[in-house]
Every structure is written in structure tokens, then in C-alpha cells.
C-alpha positions as YAML, in Angstrom:
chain: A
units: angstrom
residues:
- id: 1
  name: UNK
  ca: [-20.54, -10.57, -0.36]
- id: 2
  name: UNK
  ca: [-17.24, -12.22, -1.54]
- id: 3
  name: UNK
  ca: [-14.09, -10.02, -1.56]
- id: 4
  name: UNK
  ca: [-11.34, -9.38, -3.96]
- id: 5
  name: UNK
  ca: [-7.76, -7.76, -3.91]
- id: 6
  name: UNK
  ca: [-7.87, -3.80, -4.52]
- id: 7
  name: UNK
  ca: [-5.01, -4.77, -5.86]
- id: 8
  name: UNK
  ca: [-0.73, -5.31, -5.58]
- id: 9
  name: UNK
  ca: [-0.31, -5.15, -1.91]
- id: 10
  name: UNK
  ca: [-3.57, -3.39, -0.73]
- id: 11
  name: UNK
  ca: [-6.02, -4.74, 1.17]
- id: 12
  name: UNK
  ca: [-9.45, -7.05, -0.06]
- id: 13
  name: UNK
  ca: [-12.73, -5.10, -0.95]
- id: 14
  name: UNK
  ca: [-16.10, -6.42, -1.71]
- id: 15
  name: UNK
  ca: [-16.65, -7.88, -5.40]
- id: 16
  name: UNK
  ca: [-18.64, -4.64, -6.17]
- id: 17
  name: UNK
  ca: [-18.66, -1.16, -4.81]
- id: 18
  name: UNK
  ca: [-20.72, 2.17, -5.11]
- id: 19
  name: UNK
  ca: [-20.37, 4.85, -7.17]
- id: 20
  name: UNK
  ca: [-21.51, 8.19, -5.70]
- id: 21
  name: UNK
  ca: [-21.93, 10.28, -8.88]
- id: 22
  name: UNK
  ca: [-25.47, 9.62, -9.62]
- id: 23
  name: UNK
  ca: [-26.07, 11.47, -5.70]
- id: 24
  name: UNK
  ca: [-24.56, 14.74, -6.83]
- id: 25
  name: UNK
  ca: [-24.85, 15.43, -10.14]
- id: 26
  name: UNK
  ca: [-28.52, 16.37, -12.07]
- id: 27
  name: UNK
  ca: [-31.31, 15.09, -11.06]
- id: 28
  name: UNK
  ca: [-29.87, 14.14, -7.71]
- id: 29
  name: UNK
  ca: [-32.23, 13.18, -4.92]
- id: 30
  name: UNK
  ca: [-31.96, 15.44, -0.99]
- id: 31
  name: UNK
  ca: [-29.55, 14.77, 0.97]
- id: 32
  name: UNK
  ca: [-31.91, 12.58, 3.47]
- id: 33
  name: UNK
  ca: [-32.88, 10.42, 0.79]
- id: 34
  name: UNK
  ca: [-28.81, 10.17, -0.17]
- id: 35
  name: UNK
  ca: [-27.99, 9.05, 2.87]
- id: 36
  name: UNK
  ca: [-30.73, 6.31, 2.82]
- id: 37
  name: UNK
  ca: [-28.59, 4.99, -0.30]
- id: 38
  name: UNK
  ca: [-25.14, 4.96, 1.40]
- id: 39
  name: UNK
  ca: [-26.26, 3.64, 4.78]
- id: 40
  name: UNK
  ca: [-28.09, 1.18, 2.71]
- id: 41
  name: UNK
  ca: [-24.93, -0.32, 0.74]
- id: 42
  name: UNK
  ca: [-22.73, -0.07, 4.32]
- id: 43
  name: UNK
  ca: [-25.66, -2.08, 5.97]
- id: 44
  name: UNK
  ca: [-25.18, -4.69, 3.21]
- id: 45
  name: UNK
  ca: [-21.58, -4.78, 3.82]
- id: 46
  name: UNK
  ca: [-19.89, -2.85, 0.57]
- id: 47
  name: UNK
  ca: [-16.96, -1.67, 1.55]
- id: 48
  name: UNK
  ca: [-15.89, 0.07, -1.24]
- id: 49
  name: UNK
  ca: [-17.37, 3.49, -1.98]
- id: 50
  name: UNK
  ca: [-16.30, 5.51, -5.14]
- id: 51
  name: UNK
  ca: [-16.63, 9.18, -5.69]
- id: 52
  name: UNK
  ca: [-14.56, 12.50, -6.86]
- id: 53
  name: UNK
  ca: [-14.11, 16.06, -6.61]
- id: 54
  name: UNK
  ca: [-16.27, 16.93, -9.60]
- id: 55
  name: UNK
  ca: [-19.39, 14.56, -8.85]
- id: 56
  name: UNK
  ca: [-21.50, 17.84, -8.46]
- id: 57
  name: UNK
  ca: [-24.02, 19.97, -10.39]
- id: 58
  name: UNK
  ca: [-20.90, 22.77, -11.68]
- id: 59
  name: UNK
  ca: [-17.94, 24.62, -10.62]
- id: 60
  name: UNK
  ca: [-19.62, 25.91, -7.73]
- id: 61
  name: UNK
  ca: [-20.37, 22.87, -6.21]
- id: 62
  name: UNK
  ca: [-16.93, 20.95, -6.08]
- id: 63
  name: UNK
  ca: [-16.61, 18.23, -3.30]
- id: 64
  name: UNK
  ca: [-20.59, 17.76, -3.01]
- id: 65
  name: UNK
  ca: [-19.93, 14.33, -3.23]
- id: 66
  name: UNK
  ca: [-17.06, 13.63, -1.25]
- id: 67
  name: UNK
  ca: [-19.04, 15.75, 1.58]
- id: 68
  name: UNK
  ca: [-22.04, 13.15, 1.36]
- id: 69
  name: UNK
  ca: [-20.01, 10.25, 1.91]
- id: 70
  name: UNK
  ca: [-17.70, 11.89, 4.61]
- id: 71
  name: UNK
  ca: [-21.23, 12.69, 6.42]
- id: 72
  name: UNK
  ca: [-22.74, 9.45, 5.48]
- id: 73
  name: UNK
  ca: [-19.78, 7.32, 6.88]
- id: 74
  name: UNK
  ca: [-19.74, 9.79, 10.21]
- id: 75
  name: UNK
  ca: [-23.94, 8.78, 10.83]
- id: 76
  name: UNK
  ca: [-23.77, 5.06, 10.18]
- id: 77
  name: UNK
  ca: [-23.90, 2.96, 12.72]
- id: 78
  name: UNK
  ca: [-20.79, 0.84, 11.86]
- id: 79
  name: UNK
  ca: [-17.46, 1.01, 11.83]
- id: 80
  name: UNK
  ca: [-15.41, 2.78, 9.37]
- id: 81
  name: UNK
  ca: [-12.55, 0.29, 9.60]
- id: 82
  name: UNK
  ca: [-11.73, -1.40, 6.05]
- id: 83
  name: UNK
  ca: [-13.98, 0.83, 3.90]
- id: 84
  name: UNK
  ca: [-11.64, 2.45, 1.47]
- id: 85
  name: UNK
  ca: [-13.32, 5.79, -0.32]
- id: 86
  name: UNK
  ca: [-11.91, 6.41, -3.80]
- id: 87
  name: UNK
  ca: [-11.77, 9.85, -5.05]
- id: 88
  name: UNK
  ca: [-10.14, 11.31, -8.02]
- id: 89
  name: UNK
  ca: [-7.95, 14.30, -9.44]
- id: 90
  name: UNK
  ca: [-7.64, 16.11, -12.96]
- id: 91
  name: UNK
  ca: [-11.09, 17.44, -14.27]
- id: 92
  name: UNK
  ca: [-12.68, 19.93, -14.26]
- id: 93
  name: UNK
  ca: [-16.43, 21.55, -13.56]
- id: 94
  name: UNK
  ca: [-17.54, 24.59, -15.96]
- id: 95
  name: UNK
  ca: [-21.35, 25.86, -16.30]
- id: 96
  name: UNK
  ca: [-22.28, 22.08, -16.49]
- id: 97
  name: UNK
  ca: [-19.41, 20.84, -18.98]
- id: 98
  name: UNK
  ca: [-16.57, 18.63, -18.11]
- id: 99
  name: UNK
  ca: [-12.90, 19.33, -18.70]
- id: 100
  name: UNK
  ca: [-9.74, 18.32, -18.06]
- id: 101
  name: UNK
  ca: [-6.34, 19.36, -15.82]
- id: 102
  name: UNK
  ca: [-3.70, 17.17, -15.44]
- id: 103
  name: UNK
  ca: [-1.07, 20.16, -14.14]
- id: 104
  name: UNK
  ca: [0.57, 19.24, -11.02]
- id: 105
  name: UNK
  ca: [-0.20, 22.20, -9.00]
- id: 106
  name: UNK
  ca: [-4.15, 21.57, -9.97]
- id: 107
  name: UNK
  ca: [-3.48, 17.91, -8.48]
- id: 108
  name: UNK
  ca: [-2.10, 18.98, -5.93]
- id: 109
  name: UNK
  ca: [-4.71, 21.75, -4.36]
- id: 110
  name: UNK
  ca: [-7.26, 19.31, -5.60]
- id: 111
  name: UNK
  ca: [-5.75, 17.06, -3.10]
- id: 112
  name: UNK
  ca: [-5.78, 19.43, -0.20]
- id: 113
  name: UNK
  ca: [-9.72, 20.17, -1.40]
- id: 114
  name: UNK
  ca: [-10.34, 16.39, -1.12]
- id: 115
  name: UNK
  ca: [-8.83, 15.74, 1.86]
- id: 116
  name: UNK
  ca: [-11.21, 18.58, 3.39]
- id: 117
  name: UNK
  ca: [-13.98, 17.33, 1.96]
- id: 118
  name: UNK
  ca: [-13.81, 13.75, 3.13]
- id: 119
  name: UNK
  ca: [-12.35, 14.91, 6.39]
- id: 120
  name: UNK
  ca: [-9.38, 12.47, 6.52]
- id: 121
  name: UNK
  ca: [-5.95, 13.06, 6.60]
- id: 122
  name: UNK
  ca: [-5.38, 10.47, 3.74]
- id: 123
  name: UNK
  ca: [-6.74, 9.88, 0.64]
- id: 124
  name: UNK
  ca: [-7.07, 5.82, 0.89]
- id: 125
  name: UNK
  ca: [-7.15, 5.49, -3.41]
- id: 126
  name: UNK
  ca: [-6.48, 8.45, -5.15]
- id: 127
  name: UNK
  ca: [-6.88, 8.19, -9.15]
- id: 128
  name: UNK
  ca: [-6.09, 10.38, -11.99]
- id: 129
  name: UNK
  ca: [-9.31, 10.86, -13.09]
- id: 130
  name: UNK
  ca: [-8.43, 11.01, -17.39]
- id: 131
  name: UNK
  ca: [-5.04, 11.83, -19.04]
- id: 132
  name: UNK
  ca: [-4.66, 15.71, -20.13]
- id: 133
  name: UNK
  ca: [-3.80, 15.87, -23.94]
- id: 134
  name: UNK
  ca: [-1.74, 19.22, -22.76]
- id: 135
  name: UNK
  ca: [0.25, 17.97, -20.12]
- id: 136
  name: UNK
  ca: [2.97, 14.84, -20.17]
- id: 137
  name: UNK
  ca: [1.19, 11.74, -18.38]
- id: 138
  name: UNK
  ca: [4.72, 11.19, -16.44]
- id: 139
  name: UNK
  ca: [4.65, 15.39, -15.12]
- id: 140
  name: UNK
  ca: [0.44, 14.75, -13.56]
- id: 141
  name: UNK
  ca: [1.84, 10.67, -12.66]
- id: 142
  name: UNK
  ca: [4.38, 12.56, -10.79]
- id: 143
  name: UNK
  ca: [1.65, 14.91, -8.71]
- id: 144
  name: UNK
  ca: [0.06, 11.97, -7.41]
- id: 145
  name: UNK
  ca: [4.08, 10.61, -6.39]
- id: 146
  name: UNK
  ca: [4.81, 13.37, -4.61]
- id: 147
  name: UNK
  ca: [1.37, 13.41, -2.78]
- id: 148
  name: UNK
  ca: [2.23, 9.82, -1.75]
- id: 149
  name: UNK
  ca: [5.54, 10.49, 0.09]
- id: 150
  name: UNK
  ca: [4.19, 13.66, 1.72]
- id: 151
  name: UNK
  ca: [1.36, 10.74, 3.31]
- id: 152
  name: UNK
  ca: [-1.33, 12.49, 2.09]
- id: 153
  name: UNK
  ca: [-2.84, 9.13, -0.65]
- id: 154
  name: UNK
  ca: [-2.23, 5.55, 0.72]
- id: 155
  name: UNK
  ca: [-2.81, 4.16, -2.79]
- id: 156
  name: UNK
  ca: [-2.82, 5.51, -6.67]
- id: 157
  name: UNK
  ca: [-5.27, 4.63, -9.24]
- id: 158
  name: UNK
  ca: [-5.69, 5.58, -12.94]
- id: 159
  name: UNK
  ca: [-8.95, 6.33, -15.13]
- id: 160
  name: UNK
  ca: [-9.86, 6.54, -18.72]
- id: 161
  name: UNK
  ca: [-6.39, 5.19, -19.59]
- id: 162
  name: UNK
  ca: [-4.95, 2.82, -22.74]
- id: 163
  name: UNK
  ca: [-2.41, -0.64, -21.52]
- id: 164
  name: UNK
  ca: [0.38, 1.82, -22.82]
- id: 165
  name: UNK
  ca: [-0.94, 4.67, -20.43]
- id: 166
  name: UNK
  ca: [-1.00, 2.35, -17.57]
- id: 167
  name: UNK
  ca: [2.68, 1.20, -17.99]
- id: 168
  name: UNK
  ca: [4.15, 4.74, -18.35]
- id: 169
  name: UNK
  ca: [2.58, 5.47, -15.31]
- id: 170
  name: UNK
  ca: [3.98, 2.18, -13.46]
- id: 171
  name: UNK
  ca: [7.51, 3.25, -14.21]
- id: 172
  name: UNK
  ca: [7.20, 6.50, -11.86]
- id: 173
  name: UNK
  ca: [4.63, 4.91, -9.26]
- id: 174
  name: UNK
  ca: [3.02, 1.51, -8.52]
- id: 175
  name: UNK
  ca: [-0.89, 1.56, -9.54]
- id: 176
  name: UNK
  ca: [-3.33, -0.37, -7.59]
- id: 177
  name: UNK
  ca: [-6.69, 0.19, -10.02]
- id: 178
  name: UNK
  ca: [-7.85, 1.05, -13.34]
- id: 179
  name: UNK
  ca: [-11.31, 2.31, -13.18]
- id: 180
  name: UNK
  ca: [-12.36, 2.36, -17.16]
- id: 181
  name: UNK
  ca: [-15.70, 2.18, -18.72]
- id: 182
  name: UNK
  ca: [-17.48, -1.46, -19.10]
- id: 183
  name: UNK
  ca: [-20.89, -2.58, -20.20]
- id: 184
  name: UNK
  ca: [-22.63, -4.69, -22.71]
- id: 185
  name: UNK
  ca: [-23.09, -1.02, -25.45]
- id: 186
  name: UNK
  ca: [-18.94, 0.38, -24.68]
- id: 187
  name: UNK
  ca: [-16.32, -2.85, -24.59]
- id: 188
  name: UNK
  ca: [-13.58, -1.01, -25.51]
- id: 189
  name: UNK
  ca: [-11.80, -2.16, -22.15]
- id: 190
  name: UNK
  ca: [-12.38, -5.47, -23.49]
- id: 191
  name: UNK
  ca: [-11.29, -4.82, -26.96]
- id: 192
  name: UNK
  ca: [-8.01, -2.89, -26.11]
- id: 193
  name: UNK
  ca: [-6.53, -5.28, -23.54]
- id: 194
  name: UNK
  ca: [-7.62, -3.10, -20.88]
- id: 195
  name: UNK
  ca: [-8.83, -6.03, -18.85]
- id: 196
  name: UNK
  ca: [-6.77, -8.37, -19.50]
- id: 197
  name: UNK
  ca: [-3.97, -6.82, -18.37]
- id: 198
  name: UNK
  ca: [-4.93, -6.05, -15.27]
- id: 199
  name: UNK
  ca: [-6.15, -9.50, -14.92]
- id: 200
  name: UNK
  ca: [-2.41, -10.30, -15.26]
- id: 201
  name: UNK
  ca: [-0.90, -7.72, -13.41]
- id: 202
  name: UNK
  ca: [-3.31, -8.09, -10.34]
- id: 203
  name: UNK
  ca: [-4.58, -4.50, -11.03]
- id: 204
  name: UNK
  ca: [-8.22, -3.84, -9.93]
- id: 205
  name: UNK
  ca: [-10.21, -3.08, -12.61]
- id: 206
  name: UNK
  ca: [-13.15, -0.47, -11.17]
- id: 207
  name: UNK
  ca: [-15.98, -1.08, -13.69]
- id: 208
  name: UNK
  ca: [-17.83, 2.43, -14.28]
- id: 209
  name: UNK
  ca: [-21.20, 3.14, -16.00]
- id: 210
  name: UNK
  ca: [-21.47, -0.93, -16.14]
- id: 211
  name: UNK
  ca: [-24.93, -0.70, -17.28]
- id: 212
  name: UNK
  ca: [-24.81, 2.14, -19.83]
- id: 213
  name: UNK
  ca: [-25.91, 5.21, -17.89]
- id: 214
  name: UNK
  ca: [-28.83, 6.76, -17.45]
- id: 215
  name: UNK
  ca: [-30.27, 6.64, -21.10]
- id: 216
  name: UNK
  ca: [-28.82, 3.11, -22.49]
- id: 217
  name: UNK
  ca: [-29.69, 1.39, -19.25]
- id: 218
  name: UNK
  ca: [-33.60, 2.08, -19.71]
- id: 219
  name: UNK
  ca: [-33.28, -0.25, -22.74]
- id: 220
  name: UNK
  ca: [-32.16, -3.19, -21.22]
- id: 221
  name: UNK
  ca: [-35.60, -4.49, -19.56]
- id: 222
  name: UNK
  ca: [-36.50, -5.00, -22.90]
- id: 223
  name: UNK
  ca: [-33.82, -6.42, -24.14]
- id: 224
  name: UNK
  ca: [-33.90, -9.44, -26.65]
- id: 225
  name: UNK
  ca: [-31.18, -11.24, -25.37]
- id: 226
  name: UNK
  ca: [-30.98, -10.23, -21.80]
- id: 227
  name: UNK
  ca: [-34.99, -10.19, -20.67]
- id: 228
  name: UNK
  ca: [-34.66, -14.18, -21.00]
- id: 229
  name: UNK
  ca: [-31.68, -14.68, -18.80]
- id: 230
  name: UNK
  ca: [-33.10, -12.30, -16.50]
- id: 231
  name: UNK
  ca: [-36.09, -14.37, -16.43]
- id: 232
  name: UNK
  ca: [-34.52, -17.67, -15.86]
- id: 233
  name: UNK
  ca: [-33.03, -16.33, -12.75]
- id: 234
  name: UNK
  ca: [-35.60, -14.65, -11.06]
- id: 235
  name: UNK
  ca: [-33.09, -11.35, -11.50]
- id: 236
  name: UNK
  ca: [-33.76, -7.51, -12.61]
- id: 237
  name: UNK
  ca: [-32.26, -7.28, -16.55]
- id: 238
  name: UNK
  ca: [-30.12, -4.58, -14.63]
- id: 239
  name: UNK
  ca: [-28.40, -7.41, -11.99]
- id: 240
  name: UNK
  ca: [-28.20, -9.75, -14.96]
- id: 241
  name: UNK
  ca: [-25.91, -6.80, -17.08]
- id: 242
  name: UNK
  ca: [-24.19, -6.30, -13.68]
- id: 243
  name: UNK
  ca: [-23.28, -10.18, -13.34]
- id: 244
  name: UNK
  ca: [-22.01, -10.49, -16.44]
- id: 245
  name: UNK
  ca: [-19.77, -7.02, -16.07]
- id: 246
  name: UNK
  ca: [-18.38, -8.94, -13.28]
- id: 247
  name: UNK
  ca: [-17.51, -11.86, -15.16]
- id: 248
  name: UNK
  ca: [-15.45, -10.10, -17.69]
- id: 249
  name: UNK
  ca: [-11.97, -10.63, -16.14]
- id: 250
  name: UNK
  ca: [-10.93, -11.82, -12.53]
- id: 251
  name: UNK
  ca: [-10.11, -8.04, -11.20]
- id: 252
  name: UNK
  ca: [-13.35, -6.86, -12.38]
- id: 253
  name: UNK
  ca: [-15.26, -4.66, -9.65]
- id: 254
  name: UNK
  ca: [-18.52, -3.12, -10.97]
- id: 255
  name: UNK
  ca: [-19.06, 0.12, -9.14]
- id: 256
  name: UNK
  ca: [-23.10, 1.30, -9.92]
- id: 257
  name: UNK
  ca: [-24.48, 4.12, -8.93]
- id: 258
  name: UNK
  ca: [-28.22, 4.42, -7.93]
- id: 259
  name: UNK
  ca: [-30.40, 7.43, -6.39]
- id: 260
  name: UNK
  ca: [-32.91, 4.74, -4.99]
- id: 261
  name: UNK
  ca: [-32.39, 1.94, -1.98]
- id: 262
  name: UNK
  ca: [-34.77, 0.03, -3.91]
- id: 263
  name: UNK
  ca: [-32.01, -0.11, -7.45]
- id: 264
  name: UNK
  ca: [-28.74, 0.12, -4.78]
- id: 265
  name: UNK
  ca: [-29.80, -3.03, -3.08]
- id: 266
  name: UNK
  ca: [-30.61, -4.28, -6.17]
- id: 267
  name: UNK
  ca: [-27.01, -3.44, -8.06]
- id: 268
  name: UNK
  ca: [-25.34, -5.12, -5.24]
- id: 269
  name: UNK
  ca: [-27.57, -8.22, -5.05]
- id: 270
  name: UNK
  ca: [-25.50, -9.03, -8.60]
- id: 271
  name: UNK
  ca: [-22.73, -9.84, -7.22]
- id: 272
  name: UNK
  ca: [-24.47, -13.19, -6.06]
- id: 273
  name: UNK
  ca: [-25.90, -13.65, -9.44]
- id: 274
  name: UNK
  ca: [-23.44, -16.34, -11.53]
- id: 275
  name: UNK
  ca: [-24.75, -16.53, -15.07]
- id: 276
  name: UNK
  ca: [-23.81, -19.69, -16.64]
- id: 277
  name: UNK
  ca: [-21.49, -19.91, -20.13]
- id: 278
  name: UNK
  ca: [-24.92, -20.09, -22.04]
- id: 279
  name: UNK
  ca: [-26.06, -17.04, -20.75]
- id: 280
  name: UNK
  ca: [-22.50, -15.25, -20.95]
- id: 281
  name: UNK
  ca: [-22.52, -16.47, -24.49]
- id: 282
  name: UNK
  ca: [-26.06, -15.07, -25.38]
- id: 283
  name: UNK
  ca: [-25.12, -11.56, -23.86]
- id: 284
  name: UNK
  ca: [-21.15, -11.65, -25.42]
- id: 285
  name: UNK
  ca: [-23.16, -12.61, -28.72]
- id: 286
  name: UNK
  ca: [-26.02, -10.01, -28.54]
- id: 287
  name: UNK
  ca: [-26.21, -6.41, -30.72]
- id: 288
  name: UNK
  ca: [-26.95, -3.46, -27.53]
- id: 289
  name: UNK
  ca: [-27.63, -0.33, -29.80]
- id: 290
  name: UNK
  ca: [-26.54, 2.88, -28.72]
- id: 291
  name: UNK
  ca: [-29.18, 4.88, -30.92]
...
């Protein structure tokens, strides 16, 4: 699998990565069958593995996640060298609903938590998992600074964030990713300069729920304009949607998540998958209802 830049002065990653939520949240398969998935992706050579403190069922459960990778990195047979884990800080978990905390002190003991969980003593790429409407972006941007001179995060990232968001944040410490939301039913990355700009700045942009989540994504085998490109290439509709995530801007990492071997292999055989300008085109062109 081809590599790309993280981004400014960290190391190269593969063109996609995992994303762990789908193995801790509902619905989530045993741990043995978990660990099938992530040895699965290291075997093929991913070296990129996204997760975060609140990828678990509620408030009980925090660092589920981060636990199944630590363990699934410790049982593989290869090396951990030049796998970077990505975990995130500022939500919350509450009888099954999300929320957010962007308070320094929260980042801060989330930290600590993380660090635990994964079993390191630093956080390789530590985001800000969404912007807190009650708390100045510069005060939680700040958190994360401090946590980088004590040596306890190696590299910052941001989620959920606007071009404005991302520049605030650059002026009180360098950011290495942007992990927003990008498929073929949300392009509001695209539409709000989102990629682009990282495109320019050499930002990695982390691609989440790139083929609509769990409800959208059952309607793209069906799909009008994406069942015929899927044909021509002898490719699942879901690689096709994948591919042409990927093609979106030059920093663009697609990070699926999958409960199954059978679907991980599958996400990750996209990122051989080059669709040609007619098929971009037909995709770029076609209606994906959310209804």
C-alpha cells in the first residue's frame, strides 16, 4: 500500500488507515473476533490505526477501544515500529449520548486515561476530538500545548473543525491532521474549503465515516450511479465510494471502520482502486439521499 505524509514534519503512513469505533461501540463483535480485524489490517501492512477515549458502549466503558488496540498491537506478530495510533480528547460518554468538554483539566486527565489505556508513555497523534461551544478554542488548543512540552503527545490533530478553526489553533500549536467527515451523502469538507486547505498546507486530512455509516452505507450496493463503476472494476460499491473519498484532495486518508475481516480487507483493498475522471465525474455528479 502506497504511503503519504501524516503531515508537516511527521513521518509517512499508509494511504488509508483503520478506524476502531465500529469494535467498541453497539453492536460490537467479542473481543476474539476484534482482534481478527486488527491483526488482519497490520498483516496487510496499515500502519495507521485510529481510535479514542469514548469509542465504547457509555460512560462506564471509557478506553474500551484504546484497550483493544493496545492488546491487539501487544499479540501481533510484527513489529510495532512506525504504526502511529491516533486517539482523541474532548467528548464525552452519558447513558449512550455524546457530549462535549473542551476544559483543559478534562484534556488533560483524559490524557493520563489514554496514555493508560494504550499503555505508552506517548500519545503518537493526539486530536481534539470537536470544538466546545462553552470553552475558547485557544484555552482546550492550549491543553493539548502543554501536554506536548510535558512529552506526553508527539503530534496534535484537530476534528470536526471549520478553515478558521484550524488557523486559530495553528497560532498556539502546529497541527499535523484534520480528521473531518467525508463521503459521497456529507461534502461539507469539500464545500467549506476543508480539504483544500489542507491540501495546501500539507495537513493530513483523516477521512471519517467515508462511506456514510452504518445506515447510508447499506444503500450504496444499489446505487444508480455507483453499482456501474463498481461493476466495471470488478470492486465492492463500498471500495468504489472508498476510492473516490481518496481522490478528493492529495492529503486525503480514508480511515473505515469494519467489525468483519471479510469488509476490513475489503476497505483497504481501495486504496489500489484508481477510478478514472469518468467515473469520478459520474459519482461527483450523482444525487446520494440521506432519507
Amino acid at each position: 500500500m502506497r504511503t503519504l505524509p501524516l503531515g508537516p514534519d511527521a513521518q509517512a503512513v499508509t494511504c488509508f488507515g483503520l478506524g476502531g469505533m465500529p469494535l467498541s461501540t453497539a453492536n460490537r463483535p467479542d473481543e476474539a473476533q476484534a482482534m481478527r480485524v486488527l491483526h488482519a489490517v497490520l498483516d496487510r501492512g496499515v500502519t495507521l490505526i485510529d481510535t479514542a477515549n469514548v469509542y465504547c458502549r457509555d460512560h462506564t466503558d471509557i478506553g474500551h477501544n484504546e484497550r483493544l488496540i493496545a492488546k491487539a498491537l501487544a499479540t501481533w506478530g510484527g513489529t510495532r515500529d512506525g504504526i502511529v495510533v491516533a486517539t482523541k480528547a474532548g467528548m464525552t460518554r452519558s447513558d449512550q449520548r455524546w457530549g462535549r468538554d473542551g476544559r483543559p483539566s478534562f484534556i488533560t486527565q483524559s490524557c493520563d486515561q489514554s496514555l493508560v489505556a494504550l499503555g505508552v508513555d506517548r500519545i503518537d497523534l493526539y486530536q481534539f476530538h470537536a470544538p466546545d461551544a462553552e470553552i475558547p478554542l485557544e484555552e482546550s488548543v492550549g491543553a493539548f500545548a502543554d501536554l506536548r512540552d510535558a512529552g506526553k503527545i508527539r503530534w496534535f490533530g484537530l476534528s470536526n473543525v471549520s478553515v478558521d478553526e484550524i488557523e486559530r489553533a495553528r497560532t498556539i500549536l502546529p497541527v499535523t491532521t484534520v480528521q473531518n467527515r467525508l463521503n459521497p451523502f456529507f461534502r461539507e469538507a469539500i464545500d467549506d474549503g476543508v480539504v483544500q486547505h489542507c491540501a495546501t498546507e500539507g495537513l493530513g486530512f483523516l477521512a471519517y465515516s467515508p462511506v456514510g455509516g452504518g445506515r447510508l452505507n447499506k444503500k450504496l450496493p444499489d446505487h444508480a450511479a455507483v453499482q456501474p463503476v463498481a461493476a466495471r472494476h470488478g470492486a465492492s460499491p463500498h471500495a468504489v465510494v472508498l476510492a473516490w473519498v481518496a481522490a478528493q484532495g492529495t492529503s486525503v486518508i480514508p480511515i473505515p471502520g469494519s467489525r468483519t475481516v471479510a469488509h476490513a480487507l475489503d476497505a483497504m483493498g481501495a486504496a489500489d482502486l484508481v477510478l478514472s475522471p469518468d467515473d469520478l465525474a459520474a459519482i461527483d455528479a450523482a444525487e446520494f439521499s440521506r432519507a
